[in-house]
LUMMIBA-258558 format. One record per atom (N, C-alpha, C, O): y, x, z; residue number from 1; residue in three letters. Coordinates in Angstrom, 2 decimals, m for minus. Layout:
N
Y,X,Z,NUM,ALA
...
***
This chain:
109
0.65,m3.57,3.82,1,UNK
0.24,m2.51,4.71,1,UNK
m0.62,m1.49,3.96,1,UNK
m0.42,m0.32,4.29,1,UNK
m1.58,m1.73,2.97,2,UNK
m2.53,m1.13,2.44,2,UNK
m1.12,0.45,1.54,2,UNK
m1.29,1.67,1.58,2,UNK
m0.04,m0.23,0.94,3,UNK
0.67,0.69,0.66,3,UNK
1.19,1.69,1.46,3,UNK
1.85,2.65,1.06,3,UNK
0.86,1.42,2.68,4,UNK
1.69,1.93,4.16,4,UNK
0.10,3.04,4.19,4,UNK
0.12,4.25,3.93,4,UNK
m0.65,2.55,4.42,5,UNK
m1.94,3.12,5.74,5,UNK
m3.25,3.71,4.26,5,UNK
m4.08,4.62,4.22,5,UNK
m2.92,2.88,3.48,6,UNK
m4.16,2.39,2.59,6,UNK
m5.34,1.80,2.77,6,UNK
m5.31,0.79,3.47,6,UNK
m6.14,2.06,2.44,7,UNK
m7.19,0.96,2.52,7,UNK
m8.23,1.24,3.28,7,UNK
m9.40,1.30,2.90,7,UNK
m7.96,1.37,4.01,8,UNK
m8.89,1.72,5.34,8,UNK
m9.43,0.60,6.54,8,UNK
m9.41,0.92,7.72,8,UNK
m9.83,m0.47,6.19,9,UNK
m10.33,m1.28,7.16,9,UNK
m9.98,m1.19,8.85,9,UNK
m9.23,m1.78,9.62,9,UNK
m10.87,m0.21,8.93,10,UNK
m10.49,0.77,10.70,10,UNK
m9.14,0.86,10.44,10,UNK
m8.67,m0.22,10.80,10,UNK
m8.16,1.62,9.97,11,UNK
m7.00,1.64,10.08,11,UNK
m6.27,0.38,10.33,11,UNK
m5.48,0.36,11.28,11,UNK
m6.40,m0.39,9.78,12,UNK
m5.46,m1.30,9.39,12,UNK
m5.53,m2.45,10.56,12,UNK
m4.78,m3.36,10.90,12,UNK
m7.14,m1.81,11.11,13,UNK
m7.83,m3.14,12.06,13,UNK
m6.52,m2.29,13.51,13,UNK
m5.96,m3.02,14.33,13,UNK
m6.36,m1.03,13.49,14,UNK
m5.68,0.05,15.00,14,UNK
m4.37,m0.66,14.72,14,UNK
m3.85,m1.22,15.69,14,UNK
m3.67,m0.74,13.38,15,UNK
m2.56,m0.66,13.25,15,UNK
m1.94,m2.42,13.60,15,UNK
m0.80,m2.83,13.81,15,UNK
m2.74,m2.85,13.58,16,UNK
m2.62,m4.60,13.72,16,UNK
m2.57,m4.30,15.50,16,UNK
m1.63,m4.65,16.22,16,UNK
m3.41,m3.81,15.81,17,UNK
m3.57,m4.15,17.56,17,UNK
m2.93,m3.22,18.02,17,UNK
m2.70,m3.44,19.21,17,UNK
m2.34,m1.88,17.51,18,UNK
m0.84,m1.31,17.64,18,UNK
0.28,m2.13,17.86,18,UNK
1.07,m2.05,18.80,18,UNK
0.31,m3.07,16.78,19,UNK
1.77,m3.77,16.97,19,UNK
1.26,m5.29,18.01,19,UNK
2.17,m5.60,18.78,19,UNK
0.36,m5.94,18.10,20,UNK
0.09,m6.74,18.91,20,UNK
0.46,m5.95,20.76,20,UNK
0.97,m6.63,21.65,20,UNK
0.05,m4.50,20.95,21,UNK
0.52,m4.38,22.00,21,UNK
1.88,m4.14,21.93,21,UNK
2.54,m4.53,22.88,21,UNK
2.43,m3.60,21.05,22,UNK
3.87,m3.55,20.99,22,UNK
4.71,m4.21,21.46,22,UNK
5.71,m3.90,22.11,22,UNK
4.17,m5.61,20.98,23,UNK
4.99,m6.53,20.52,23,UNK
5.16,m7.51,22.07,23,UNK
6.02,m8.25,22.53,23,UNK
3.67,m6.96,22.57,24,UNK
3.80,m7.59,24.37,24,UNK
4.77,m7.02,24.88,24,UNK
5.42,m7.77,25.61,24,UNK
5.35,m5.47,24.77,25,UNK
5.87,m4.41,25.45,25,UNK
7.12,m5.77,25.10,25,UNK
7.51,m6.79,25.68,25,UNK
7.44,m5.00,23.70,26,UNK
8.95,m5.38,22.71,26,UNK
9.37,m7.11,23.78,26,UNK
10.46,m7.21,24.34,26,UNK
8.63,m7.89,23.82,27,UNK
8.88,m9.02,23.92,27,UNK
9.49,m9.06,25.56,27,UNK
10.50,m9.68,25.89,27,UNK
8.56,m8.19,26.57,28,UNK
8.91,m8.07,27.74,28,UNK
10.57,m7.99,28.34,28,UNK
11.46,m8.56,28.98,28,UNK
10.14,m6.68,27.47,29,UNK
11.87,m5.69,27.37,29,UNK
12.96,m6.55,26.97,29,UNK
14.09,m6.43,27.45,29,UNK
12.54,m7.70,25.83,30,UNK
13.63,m8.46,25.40,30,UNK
14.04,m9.41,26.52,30,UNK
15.22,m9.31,26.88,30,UNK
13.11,m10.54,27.26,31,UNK
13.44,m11.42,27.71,31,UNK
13.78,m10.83,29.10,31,UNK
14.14,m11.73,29.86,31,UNK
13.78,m9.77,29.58,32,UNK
14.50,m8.82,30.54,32,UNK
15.63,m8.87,30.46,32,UNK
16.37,m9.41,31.28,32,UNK
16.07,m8.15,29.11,33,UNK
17.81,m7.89,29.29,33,UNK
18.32,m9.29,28.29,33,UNK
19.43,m9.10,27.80,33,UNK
17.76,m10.48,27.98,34,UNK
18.33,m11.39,28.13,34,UNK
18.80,m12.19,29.31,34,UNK
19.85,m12.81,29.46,34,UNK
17.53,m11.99,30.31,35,UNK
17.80,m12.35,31.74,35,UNK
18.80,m11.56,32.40,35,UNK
19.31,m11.85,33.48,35,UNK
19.02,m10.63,31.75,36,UNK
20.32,m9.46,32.28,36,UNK
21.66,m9.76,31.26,36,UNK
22.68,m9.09,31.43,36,UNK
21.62,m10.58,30.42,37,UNK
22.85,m10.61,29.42,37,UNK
23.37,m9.48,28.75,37,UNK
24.46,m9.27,28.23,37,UNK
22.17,m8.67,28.88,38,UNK
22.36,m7.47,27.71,38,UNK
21.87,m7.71,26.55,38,UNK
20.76,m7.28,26.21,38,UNK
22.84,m8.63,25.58,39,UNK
22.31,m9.00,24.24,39,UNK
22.21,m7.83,23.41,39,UNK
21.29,m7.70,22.61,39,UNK
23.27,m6.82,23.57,40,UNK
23.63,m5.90,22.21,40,UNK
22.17,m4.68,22.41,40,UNK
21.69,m3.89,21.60,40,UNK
21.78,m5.02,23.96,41,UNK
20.09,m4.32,23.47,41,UNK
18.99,m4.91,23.33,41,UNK
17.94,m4.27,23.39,41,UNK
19.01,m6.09,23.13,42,UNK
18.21,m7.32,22.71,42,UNK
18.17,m6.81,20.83,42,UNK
17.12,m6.59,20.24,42,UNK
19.18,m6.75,20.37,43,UNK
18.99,m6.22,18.83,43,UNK
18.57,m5.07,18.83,43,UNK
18.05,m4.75,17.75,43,UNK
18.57,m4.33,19.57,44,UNK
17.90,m2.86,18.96,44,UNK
16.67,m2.89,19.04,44,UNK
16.00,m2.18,18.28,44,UNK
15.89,m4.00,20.28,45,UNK
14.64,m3.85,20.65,45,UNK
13.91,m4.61,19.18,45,UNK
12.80,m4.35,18.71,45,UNK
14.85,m5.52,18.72,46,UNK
14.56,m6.80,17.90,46,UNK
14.40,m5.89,16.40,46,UNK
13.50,m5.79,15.57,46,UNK
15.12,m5.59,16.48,47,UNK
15.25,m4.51,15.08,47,UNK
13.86,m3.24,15.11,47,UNK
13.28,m2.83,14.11,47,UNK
13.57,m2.80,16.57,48,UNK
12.63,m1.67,16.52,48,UNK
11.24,m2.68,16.10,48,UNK
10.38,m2.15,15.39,48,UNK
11.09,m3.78,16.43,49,UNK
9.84,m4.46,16.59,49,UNK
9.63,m5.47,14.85,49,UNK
8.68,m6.11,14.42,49,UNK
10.40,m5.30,14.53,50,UNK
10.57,m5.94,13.19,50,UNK
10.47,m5.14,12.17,50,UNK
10.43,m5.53,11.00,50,UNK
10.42,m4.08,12.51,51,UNK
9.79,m2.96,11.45,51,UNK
8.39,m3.29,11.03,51,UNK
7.86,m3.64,9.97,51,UNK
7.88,m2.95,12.62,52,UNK
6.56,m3.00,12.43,52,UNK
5.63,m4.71,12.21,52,UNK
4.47,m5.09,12.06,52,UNK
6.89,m5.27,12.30,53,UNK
6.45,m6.55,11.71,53,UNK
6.09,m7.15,10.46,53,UNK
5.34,m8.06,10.10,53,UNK
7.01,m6.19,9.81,54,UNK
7.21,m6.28,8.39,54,UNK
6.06,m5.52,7.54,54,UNK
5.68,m5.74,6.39,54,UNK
5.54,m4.35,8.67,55,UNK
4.49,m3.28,7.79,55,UNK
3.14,m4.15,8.11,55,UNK
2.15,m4.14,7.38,55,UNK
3.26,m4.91,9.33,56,UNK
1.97,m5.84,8.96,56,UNK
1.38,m6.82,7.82,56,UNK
0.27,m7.14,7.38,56,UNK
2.89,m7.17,7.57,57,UNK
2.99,m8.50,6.91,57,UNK
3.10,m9.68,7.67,57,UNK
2.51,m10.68,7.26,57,UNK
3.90,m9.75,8.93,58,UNK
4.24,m11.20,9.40,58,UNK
5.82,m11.27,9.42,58,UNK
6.81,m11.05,10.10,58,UNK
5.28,m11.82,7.95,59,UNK
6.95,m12.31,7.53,59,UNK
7.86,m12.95,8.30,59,UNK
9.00,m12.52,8.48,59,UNK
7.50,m13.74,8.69,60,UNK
8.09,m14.89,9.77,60,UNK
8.63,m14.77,11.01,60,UNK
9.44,m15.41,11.68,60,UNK
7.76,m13.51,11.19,61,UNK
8.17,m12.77,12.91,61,UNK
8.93,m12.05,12.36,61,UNK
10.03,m12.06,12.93,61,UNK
8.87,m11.21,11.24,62,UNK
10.28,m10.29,10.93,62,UNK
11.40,m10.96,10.88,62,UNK
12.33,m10.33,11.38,62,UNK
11.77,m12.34,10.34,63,UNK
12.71,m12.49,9.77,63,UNK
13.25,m13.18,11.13,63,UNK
14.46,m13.08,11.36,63,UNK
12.48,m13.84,12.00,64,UNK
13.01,m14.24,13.38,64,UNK
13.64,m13.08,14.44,64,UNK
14.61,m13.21,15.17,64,UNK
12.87,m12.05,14.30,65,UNK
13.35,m10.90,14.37,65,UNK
14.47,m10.06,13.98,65,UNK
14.78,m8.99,14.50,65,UNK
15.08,m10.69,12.96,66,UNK
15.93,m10.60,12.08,66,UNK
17.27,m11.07,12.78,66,UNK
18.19,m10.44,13.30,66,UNK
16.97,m12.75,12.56,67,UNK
17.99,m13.58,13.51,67,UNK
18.77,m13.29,14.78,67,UNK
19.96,m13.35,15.08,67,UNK
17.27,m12.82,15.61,68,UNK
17.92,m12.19,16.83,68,UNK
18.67,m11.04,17.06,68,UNK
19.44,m10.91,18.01,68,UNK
18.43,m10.09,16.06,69,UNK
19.50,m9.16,15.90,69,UNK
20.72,m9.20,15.80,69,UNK
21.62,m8.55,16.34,69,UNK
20.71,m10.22,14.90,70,UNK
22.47,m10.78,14.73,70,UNK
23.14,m11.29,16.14,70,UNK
24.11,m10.85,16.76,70,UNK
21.82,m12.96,16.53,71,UNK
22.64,m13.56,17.50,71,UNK
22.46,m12.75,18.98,71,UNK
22.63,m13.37,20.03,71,UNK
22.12,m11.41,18.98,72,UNK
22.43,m10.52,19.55,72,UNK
23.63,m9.93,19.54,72,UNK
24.49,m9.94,20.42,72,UNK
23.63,m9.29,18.22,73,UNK
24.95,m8.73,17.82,73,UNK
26.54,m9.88,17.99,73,UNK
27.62,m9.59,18.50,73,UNK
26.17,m10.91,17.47,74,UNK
26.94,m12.00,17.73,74,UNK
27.28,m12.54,19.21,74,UNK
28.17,m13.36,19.48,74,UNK
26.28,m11.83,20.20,75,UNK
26.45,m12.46,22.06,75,UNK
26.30,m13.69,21.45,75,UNK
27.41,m14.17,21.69,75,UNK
25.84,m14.35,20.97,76,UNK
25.20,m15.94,21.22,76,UNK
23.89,m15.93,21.92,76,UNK
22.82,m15.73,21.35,76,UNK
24.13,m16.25,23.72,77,UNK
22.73,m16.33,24.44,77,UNK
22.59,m17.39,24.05,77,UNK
21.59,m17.10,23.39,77,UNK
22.74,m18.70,23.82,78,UNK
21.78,m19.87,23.55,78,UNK
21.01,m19.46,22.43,78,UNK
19.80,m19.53,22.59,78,UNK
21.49,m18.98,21.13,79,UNK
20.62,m18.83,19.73,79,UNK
19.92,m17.82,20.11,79,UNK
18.91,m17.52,19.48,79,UNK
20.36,m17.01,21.35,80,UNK
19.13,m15.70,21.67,80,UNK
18.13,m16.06,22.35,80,UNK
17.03,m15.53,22.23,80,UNK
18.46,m17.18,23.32,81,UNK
16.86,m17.63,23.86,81,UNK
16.27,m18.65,22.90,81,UNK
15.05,m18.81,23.02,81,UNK
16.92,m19.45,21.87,82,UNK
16.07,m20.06,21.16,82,UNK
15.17,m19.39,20.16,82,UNK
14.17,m19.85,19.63,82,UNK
15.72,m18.23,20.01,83,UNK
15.05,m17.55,18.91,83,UNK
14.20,m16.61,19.50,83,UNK
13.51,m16.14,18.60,83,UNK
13.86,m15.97,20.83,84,UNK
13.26,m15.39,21.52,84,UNK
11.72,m16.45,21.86,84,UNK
10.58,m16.01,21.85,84,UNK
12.14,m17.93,22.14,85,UNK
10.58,m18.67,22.38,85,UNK
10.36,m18.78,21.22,85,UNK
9.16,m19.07,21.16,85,UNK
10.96,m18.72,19.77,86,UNK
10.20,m19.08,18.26,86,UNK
9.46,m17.61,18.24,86,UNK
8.29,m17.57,17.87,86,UNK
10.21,m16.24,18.69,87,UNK
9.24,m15.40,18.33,87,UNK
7.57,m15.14,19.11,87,UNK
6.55,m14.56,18.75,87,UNK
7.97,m15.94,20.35,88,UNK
6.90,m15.85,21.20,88,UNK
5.79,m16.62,20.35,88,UNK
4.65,m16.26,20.07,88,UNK
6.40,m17.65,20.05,89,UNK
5.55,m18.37,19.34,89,UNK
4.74,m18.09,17.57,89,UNK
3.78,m18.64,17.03,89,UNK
5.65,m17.03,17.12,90,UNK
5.22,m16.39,16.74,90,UNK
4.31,m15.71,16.39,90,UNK
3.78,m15.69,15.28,90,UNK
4.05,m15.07,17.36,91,UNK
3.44,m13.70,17.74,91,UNK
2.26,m14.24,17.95,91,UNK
1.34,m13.91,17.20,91,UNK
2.03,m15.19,19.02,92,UNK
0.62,m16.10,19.26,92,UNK
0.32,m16.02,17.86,92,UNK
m0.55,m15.25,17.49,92,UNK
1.41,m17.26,16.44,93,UNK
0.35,m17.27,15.39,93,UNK
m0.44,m15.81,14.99,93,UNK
m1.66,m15.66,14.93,93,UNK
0.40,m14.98,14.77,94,UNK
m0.03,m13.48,14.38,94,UNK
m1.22,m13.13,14.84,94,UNK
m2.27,m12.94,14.22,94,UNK
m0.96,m13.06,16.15,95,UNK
m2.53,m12.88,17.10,95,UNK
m3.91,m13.80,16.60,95,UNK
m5.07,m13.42,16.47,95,UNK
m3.45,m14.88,16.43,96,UNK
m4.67,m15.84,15.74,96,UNK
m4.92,m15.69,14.78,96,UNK
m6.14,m15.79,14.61,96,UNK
m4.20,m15.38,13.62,97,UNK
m4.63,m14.37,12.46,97,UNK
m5.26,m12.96,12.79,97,UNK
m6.45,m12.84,12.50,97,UNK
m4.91,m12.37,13.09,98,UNK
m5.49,m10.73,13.61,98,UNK
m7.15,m11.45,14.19,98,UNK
m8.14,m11.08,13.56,98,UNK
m7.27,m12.11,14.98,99,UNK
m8.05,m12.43,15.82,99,UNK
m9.56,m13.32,14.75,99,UNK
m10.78,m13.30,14.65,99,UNK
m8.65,m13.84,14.30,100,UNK
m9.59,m14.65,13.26,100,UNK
m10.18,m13.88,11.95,100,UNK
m11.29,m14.15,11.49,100,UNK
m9.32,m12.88,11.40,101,UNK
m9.86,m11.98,10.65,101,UNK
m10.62,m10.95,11.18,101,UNK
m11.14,m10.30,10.27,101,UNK
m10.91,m10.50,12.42,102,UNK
m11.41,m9.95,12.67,102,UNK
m12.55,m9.95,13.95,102,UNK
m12.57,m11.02,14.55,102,UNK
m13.62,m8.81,14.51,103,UNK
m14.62,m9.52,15.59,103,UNK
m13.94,m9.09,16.68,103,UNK
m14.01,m10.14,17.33,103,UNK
m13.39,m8.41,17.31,104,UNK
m13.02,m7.98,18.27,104,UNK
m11.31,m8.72,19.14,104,UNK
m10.52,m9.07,18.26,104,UNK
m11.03,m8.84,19.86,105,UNK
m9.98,m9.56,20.64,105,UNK
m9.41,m8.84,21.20,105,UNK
m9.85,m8.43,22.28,105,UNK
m7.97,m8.35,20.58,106,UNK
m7.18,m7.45,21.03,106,UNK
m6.40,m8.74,22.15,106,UNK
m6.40,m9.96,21.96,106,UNK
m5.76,m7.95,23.33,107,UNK
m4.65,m9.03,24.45,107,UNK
m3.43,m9.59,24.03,107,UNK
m2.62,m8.67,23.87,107,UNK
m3.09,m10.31,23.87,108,UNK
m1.75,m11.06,23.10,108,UNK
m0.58,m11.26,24.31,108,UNK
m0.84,m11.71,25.43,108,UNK
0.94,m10.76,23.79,109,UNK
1.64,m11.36,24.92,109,UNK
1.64,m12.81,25.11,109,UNK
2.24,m13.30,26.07,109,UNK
***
């Protein structure tokens, strides 16, 4: 991120709790139009939110993020809801990192 924002503490502290609300939005929107069997916009949401996953540095959520794009693209709803509670789960770790590095408590989906 520091290559992204640079080294700005404050920055980096907005840009973390930027994508933490995002990622409540992103996550909403997803398990919506999975509940709607709209997989092929399940990847776009998956793909928009994995950007900014990647500029954080949570590898793990990107690359799950990743997955779901495909088994989006692929219409596999079982691998789309399994991979939708790993990102939830996810995201919690992320939040506990953000949270632990820092004093303040941004809202987690």
């Amino acid at each position: 991120m520091i290559g992204l924002i640079g080294n700005d503490p404050e920055m980096i502290r907005q840009f973390e709790i930027d994508f933490l609300r995002q990622a409540k939005i992103s996550l909403n929107k997803i398990a919506a139009m999975y509940n709607d069997s709209r997989l092929s916009e399940i990847r776009e949401e998956a793909h928009f939110l994995k950007t900014s996953a990647k500029a954080i540095g949570a590898e793990q959520t990107s690359y799950l993020l990743q997955a779901l794009e495909n088994s989006g693209l692929e219409q596999d709803k079982v691998e789309c809801k399994n991979l939708i509670l790993k990102i939830k789960e996810a995201l919690k770790r992320v939040h506990g990192v953000i949270v632990n590095d820092n004093t303040t408590s941004p809202s987690m989906p």
